[in-house]
C-alpha positions, 0 to 999 in steps of 0.5 A: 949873486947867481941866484939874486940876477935870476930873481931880478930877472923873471921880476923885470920879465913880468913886470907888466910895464917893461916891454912898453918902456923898452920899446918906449926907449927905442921909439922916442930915441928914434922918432926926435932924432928922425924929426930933427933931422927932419927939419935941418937943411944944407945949402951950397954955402956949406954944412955946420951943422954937427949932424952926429949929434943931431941925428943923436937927439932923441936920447934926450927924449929915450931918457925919460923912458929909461929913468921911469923903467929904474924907478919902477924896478924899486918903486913897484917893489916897495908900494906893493911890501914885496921887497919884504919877500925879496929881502927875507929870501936874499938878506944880502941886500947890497947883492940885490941892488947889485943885481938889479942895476945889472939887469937894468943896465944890459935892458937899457944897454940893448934897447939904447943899442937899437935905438941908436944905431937905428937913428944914425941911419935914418938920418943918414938917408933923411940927411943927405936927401937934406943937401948933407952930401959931399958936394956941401962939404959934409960927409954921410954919417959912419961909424967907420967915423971915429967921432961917430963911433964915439958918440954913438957909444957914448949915449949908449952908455949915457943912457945906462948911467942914466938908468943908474942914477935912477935906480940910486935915487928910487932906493933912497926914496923908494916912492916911484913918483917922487923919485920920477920927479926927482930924476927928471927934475935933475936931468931938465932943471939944469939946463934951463938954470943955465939959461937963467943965471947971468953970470957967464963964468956960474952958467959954464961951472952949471953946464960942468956939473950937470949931469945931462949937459955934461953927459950929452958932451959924449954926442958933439962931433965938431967945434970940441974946444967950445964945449965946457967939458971933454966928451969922456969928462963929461960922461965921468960927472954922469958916472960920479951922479950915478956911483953917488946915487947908488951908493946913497941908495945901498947904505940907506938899504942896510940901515934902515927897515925894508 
């Protein structure tokens, strides 16, 4: 395994699109959440607003970097016949997506870190220039804060869950922009399905079953009985998303030519 973490490494290393995705990560974490916090305001009347999650929007956006950056870690492979080279040198094939979603989720889990942490204090200082203040009833954002802490934690591992799924789903198709599409189809259909589909009892069943309505559960702070489910619940279907999607992807590997 050793070995296998070491080769997928220096490949991620010298992948050429790496540093751009993970900075991508990062910046679009941080640009949506610094814009959202941006654009709410508090007035004497009082603070609603769950200001946790808000400051916590642009992982919606910092996703898509991340699903992209799994996908060419396969993808790249096969439209180049490297993972020819790659599967000779380790037969073990099952160790080599192993050691690929291992060094995938400590980038994803350092570059969602900065991101996040980044975020919650931009917004801390852009919110309370917003009338966010004690005045108004609204605490500044902390993650002495057990909720914050919580959801800042949450999309940390959200997002590597995220990159999970994406690497599962590029094994099984092993095309980059098929499984890209696919990917993002799962992340952003969902929701607009939601807003679609009439019946109120299939909308809530929807919102529990799709992988980022659910997941982002993880980031709500306030009004916890009106989400459709838990916060760690939720973050579970993403897991079971990825854990299926992995899986698929490792037997599809074994038994089936390089």
């Amino acid at each position: 395994m050793r070995q296998a973490l070491h080769a997928e490494w220096t490949k991620v290393r010298t992948l050429r699109d790496t540093k751009w995705l993970v900075a991508a990560i990062i910046v679009l974490t941080v640009a949506l959440g610094v814009a959202v916090a941006s654009a709410v305001s508090c007035d004497k009347e009082g603070c609603t607003q769950d200001t946790t999650k808000l400051s916590l929007t642009g992982v919606m956006l910092g996703q898509a970097a991340v699903a992209i950056l799994a996908v060419l870690m396969v993808g790249n492979e096969y439209s180049t016949g490297m993972i020819r080279t790659t599967f000779a040198a380790m037969p073990g094939r099952s160790t080599v997506l192993a050691a690929k979603a291992t060094v995938l989720a400590s980038l994803v889990a350092a570059a969602g870190t900065v991101g996040i942490l980044v975020s919650l204090l931009a917004a801390r200082f852009i919110l309370s220039g917003n009338g966010f203040t004690d005045e108004h009833g609204a605490q500044a954002l902390s993650l002495t804060d057990g909720s914050t802490l919580r959801a800042a934690v949450g999309s940390v591992v959200y997002l590597v869950l995220i990159g999970l799924l994406s690497l599962g789903v590029a094994a099984v198709f092993r095309d980059s922009a098929v499984a890209v599409g696919i990917v993002l189809a799962l992340l952003y259909i969902f929701p607009i399905l939601e807003h679609v589909v009439p019946d109120e009892r299939l909308q809530r069943r929807l919102e529990q079953i799709a992988p980022m309505t659910a997941g982002l559960g993880i980031q709500t702070t306030r009004n916890l009985p009106a989400l459709p489910i838990g916060p760690w619940e939720g973050l579970g279907v993403l897991g079971t998303w990825a854990a299926g999607a992995l899986l698929i992807g490792v037997l599809l590997l074994r038994f089936r030519d390089a």
